[in-house]
C-alpha positions as CSV (number, residue, x, y, z in Angstrom):
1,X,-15.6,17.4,14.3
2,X,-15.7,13.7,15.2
3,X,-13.9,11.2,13.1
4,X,-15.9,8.1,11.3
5,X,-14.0,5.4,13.9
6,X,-13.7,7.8,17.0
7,X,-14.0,5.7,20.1
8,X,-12.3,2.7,18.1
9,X,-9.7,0.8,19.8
10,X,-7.2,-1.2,18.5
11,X,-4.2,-3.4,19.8
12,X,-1.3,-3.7,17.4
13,X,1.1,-6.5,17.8
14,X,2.8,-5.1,14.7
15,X,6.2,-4.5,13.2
16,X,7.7,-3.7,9.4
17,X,4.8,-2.4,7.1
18,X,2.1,-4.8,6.2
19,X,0.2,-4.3,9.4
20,X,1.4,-0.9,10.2
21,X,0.0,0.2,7.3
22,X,-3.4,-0.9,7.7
23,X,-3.6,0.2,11.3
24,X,-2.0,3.9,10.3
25,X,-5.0,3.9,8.0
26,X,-7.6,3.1,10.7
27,X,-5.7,5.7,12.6
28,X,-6.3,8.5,10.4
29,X,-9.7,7.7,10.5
30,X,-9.6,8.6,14.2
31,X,-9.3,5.2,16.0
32,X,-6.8,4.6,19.0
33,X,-4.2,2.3,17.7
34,X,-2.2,1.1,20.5
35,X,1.0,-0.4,19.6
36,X,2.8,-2.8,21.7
37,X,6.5,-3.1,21.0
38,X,9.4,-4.6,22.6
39,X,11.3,-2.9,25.1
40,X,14.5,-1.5,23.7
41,X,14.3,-2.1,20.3
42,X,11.1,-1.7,19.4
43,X,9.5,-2.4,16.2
44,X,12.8,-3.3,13.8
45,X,11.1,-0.9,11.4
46,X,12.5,1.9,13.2
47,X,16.2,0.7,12.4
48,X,15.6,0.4,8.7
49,X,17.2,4.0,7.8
50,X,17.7,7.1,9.7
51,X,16.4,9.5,6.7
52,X,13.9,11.6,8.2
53,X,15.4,13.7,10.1
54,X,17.4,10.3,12.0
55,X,13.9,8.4,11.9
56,X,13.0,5.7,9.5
57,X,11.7,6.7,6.4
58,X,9.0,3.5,6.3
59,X,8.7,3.9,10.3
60,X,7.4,7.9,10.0
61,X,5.1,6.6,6.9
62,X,3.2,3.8,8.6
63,X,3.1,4.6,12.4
64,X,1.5,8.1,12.4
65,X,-0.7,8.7,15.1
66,X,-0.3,5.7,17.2
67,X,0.4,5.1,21.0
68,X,3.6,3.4,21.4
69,X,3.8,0.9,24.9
70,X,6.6,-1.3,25.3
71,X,6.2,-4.4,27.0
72,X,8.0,-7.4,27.6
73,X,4.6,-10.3,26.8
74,X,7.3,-12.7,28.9
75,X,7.0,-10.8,31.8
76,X,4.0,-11.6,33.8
77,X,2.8,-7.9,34.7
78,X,3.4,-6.7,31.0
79,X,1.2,-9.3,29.6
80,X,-1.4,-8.4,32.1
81,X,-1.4,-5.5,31.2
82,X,-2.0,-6.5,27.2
83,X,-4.7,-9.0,28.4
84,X,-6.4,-5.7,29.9
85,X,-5.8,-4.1,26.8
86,X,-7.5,-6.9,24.9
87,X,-10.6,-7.1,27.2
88,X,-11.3,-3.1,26.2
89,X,-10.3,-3.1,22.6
90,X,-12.1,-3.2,19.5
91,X,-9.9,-4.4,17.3
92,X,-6.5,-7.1,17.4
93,X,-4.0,-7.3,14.6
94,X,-0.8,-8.9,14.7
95,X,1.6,-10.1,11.8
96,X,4.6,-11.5,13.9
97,X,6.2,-14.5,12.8
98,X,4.8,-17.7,12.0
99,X,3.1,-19.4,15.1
100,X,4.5,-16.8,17.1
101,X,0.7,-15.5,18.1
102,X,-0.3,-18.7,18.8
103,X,2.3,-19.7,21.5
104,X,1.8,-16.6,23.4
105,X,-1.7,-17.2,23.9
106,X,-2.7,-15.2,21.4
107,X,-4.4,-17.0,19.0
108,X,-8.2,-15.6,17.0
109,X,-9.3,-18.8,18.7
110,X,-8.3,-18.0,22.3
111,X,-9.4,-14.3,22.0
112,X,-12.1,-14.6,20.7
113,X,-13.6,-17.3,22.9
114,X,-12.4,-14.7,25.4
115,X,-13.8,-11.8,23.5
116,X,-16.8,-12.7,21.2
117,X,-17.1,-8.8,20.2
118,X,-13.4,-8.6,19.8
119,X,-12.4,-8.2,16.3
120,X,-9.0,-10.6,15.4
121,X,-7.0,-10.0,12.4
122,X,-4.1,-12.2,11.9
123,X,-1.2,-10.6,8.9
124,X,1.0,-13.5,7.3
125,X,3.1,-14.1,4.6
126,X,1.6,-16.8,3.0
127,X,-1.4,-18.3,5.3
128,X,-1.9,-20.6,8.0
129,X,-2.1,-23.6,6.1
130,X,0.0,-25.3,3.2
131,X,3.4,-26.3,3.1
132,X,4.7,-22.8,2.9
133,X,2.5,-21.8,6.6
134,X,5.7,-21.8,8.2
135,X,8.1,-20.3,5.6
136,X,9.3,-16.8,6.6
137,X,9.0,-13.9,4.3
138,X,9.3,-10.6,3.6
139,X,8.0,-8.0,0.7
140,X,10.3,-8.8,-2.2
141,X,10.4,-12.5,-1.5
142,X,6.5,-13.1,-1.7
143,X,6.6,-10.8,-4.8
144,X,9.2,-13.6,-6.2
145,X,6.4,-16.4,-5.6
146,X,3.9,-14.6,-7.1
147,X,5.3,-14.0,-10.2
148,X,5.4,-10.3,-9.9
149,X,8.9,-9.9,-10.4
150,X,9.0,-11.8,-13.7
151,X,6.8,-9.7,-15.5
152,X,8.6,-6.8,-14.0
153,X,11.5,-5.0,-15.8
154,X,13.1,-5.8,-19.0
155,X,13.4,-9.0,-21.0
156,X,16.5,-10.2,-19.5
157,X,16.0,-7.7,-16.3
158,X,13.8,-8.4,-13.7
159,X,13.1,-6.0,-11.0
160,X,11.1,-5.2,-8.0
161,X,8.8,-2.4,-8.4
162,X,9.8,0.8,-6.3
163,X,7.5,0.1,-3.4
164,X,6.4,-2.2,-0.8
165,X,3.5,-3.6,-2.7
166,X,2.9,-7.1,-1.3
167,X,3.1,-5.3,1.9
168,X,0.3,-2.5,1.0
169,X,-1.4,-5.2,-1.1
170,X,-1.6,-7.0,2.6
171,X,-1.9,-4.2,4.5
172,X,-4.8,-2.8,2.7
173,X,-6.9,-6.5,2.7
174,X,-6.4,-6.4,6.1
175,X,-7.7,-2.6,7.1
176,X,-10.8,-3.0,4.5
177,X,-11.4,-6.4,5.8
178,X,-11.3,-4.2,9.5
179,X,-13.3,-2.1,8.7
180,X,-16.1,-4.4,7.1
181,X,-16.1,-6.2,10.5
182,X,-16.9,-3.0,12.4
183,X,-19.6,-2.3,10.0
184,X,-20.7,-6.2,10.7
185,X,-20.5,-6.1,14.3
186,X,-22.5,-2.7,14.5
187,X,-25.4,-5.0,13.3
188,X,-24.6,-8.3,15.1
189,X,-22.9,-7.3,18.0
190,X,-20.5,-10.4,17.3
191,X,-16.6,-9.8,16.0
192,X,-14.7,-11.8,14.0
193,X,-11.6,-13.5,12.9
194,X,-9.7,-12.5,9.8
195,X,-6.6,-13.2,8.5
196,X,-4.9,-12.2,5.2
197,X,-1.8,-13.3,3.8
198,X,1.1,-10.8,1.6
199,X,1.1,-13.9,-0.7
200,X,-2.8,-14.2,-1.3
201,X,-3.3,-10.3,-1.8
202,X,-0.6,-10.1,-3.8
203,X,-2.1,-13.2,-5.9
204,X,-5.1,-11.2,-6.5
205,X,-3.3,-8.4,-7.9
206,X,-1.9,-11.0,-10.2
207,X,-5.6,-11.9,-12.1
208,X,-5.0,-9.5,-15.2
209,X,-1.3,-11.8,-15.5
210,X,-2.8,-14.6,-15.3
211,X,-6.2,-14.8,-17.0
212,X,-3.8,-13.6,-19.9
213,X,-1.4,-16.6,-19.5
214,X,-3.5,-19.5,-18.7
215,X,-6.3,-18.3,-21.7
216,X,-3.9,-16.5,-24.0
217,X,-1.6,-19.7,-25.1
218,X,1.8,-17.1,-24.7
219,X,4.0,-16.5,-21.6
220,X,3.8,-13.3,-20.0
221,X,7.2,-11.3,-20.5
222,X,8.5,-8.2,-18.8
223,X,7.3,-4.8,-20.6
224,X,9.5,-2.5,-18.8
225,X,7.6,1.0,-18.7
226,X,5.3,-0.2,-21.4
227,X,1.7,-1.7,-21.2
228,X,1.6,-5.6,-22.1
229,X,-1.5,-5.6,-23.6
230,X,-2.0,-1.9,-25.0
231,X,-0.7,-0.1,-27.8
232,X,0.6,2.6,-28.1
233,X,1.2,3.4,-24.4
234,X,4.1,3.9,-23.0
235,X,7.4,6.2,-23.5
236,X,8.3,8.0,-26.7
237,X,11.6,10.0,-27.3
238,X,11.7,13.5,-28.5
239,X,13.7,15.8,-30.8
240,X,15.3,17.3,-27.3
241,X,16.0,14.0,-26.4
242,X,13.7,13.8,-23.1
243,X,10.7,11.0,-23.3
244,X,6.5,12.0,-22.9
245,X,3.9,8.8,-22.2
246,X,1.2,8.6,-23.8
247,X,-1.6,6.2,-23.9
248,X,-4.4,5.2,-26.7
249,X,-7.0,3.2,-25.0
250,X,-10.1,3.3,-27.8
251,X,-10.2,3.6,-31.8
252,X,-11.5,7.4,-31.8
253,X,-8.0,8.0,-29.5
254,X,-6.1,6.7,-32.4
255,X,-7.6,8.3,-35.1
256,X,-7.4,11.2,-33.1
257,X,-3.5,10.7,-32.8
258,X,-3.0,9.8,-36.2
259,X,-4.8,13.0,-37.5
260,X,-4.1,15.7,-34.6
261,X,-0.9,14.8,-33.0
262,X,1.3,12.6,-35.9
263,X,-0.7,14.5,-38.4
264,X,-0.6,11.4,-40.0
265,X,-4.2,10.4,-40.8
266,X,-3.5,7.2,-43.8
267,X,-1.9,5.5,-40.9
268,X,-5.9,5.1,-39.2
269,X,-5.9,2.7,-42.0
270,X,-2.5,1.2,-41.9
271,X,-3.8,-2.6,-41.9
272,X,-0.7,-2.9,-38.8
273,X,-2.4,-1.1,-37.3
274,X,-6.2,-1.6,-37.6
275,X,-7.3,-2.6,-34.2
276,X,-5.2,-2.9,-30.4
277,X,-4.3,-6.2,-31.5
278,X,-2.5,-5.9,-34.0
279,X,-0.9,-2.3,-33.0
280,X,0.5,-4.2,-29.5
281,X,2.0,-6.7,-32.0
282,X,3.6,-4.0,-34.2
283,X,4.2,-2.3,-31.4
284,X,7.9,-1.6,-32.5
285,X,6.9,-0.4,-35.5
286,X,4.5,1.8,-34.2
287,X,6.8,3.4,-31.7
288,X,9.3,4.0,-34.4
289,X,6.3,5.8,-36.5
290,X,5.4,7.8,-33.0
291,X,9.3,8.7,-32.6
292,X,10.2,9.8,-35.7
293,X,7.0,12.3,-35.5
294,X,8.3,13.7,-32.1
295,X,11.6,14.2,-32.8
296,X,10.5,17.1,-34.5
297,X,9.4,18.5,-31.4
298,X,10.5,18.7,-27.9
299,X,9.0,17.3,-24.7
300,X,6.9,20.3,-23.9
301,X,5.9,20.8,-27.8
302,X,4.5,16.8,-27.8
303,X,2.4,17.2,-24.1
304,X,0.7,20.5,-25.7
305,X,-0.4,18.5,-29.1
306,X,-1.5,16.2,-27.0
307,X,-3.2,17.7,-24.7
308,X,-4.8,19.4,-27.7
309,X,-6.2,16.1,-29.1
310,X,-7.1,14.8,-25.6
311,X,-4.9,12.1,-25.4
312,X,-3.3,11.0,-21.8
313,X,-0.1,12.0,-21.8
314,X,2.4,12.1,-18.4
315,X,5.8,13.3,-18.0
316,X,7.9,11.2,-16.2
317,X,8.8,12.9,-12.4
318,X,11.6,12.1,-9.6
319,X,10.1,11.9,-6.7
320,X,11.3,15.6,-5.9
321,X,9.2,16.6,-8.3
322,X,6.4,15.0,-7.3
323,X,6.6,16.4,-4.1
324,X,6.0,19.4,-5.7
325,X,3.2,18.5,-8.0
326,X,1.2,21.3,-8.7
327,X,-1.9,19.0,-8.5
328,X,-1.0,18.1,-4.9
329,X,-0.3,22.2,-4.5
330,X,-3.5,23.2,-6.0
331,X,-5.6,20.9,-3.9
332,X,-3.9,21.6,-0.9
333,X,-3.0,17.9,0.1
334,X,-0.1,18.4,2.0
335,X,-0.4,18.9,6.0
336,X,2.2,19.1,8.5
337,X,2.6,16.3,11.8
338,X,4.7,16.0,14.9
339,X,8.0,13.7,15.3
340,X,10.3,12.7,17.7
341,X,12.5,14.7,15.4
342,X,10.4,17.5,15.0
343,X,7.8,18.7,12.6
344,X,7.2,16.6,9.0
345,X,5.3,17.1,5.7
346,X,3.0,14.6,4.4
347,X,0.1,14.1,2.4
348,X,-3.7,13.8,3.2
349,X,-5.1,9.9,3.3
350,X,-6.2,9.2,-0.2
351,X,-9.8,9.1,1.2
352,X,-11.6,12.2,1.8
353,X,-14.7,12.6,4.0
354,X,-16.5,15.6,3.3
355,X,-16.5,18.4,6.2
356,X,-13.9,16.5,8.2
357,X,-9.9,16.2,8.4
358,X,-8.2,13.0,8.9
359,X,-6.5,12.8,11.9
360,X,-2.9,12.6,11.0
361,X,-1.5,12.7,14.7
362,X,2.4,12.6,15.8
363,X,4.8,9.9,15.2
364,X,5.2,8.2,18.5
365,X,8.7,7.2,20.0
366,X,9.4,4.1,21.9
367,X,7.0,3.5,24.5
368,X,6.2,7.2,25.0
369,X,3.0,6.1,26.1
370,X,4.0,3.6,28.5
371,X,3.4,5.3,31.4
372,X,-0.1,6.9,30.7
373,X,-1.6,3.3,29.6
374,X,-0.4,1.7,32.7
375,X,-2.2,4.4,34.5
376,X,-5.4,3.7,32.7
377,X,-5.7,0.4,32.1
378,X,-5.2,-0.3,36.0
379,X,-5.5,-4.1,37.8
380,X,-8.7,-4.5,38.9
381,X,-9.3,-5.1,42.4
382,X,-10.6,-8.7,42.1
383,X,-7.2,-9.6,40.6
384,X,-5.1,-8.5,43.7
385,X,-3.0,-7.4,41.3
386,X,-0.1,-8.1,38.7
């Protein structure tokens, strides 16, 4: 079956994830993503661990089905070879360091002028302009200047969040922004320059924070694994010592976990607890209420009254027992791809497109397509060549 962006080309001047990730996307979608790395080393991605089976755990999860060339872009037949590259392709991205584009040429001005159908897409850290243009970055460090980190954690306890989210945040600005070009040019016939910043994706997902702060007259302070705004929702402890989540999100959830699940039904009237409001500022009281109910029960027994009352409840997983969800089981989400290092499990793009399968090709090592691209992407004739 063909794939939605079959026949897509795109050039990837990429390392780490932001980038990588929003090209792996396009790639599942059937594009060609071409990605040029240095000769040797490669993208520094690939050095980060060796936990898949001696292969980087962030390299195998954002460079799936790509073409991997390696050229030297100070060496006057490699970067012929990229400018021939350039001439076919659909799509550009690049998120090397600041100004770094620029001096090799490279710049969404200079292609496109070159290119108009070409489609640029320039990956920062915090933008082109301002005093912090030039300030180098990575993912935990633009989460700092966001403000992420401080409402992260516990009073007293900041902490990153698990994952790489100013880098997906970035990553996935840039492939939607991609893909609304493509959509754009199919209409026009004319390309276009984009660029998106870690620091400005991230700031968006910082508008719930901040409408709070700047309107609500209180600072924002971490909430650990509980909701800042919401109450009850979050963890509760049980008689067998293990934790459930739960969350209330509407007055008939309450009243139905104050009659069905606490068996408790005076406290719908509890004047602590008459509206959200006021329950997120008793919320310590409330817990202790919620606790003290539970710890006549164990983890299992509180998820089934729960359930029963249709209230949404979670256990708390590892990440080994996610990989075994049973959701992920049921729906049969996990597919297997190639490696370097073999054969890996991983899971179906979040996306699905009815009567087709994404993709999902091999892994690529170092320049293992080197060869083939020099082959078809030959000088032409009126050069005389390299």
């Amino acid at each position: 079956m063909n794939s939605p962006l079959r026949g897509v080309t795109v050039v990837a001047l990429e390392q780490a994830v932001a980038a990588p990730f929003a090209t792996r996307q396009l790639a599942d979608l059937g594009a060609r993503v071409i990605k040029v790395e240095r000769p040797g080393r490669g993208d520094f991605a690939r050095d980060y661990d060796g936990r898949v089976k001696g292969l980087s755990a962030y390299f195998v999860w954002v460079n799936r089905g790509k073409e991997s060339v390696a050229l030297d872009l100070k060496d006057d037949t490699d970067r012929s070879l990229l400018d021939r590259l350039l001439a076919r392709a659909d799509v550009f991205i690049q998120n090397l360091g600041p100004g770094a584009a620029a001096r090799l040429g490279l710049g969404a001005d200079v292609l496109r002028a070159r290119h108009p159908r070409l489609i640029t897409c320039d990956v920062s850290d915090y933008g082109a302009e301002g005093p912090y243009r030039d300030k180098k970055a990575y993912d935990l460090l633009v989460q700092c200047e966001a403000g992420l980190v401080s409402i992260t954690g516990s009073a007293g306890s900041p902490a990153r969040p698990g994952i790489s989210i100013a880098d997906i945040a970035g990553g996935m600005y840039a492939y939607t922004g991609i893909l609304t070009a493509l959509y754009e040019r199919e209409r026009t016939g004319e390309g276009s320059a984009l660029s998106v910043s870690l620091f400005d994706a991230l700031a968006e997902w910082m508008g719930h924070p901040y409408f709070a702060q700047a309107y609500g007259g209180a600072p924002i302070a971490p909430s650990g694994a509980r909701h800042p705004s919401i109450s009850p929702y979050g963890h509760y402890r049980c008689g067998d010592g293990a934790r459930v989540f739960l969350s209330v999100q509407n007055d008939r959830e309450w009243t139905a976990l104050c009659e069905q699940v606490l068996r408790m039904p005076a406290l719908v009237r509890d004047p602590r607890f008459a509206d959200n409001p006021l329950r997120h500022t008793h919320d310590a009281e409330l817990t202790d209420v919620i606790e003290k109910c539970f710890a006549g029960h164990t983890a299992d027994g509180a998820l089934a009254l729960l359930e029963g009352a249709g209230i949404a409840h979670a256990r708390l997983r590892t990440v080994a027992e996610f990989a075994d969800h049973p959701q992920l089981t049921a729906r049969d989400r996990w597919r297997e791809f190639d490696s370097p290092a073999g054969p890996l499990r991983g899971l179906l793009p979040p996306v699905e497109v009815v009567g087709r399968e994404a993709a999902m090709g091999p892994v690529p090592a170092l320049g293992a397509h080197t060869a083939a691209i020099r082959a078809e992407f030959p000088p032409s004739r009126a050069s005389g060549g390299d």
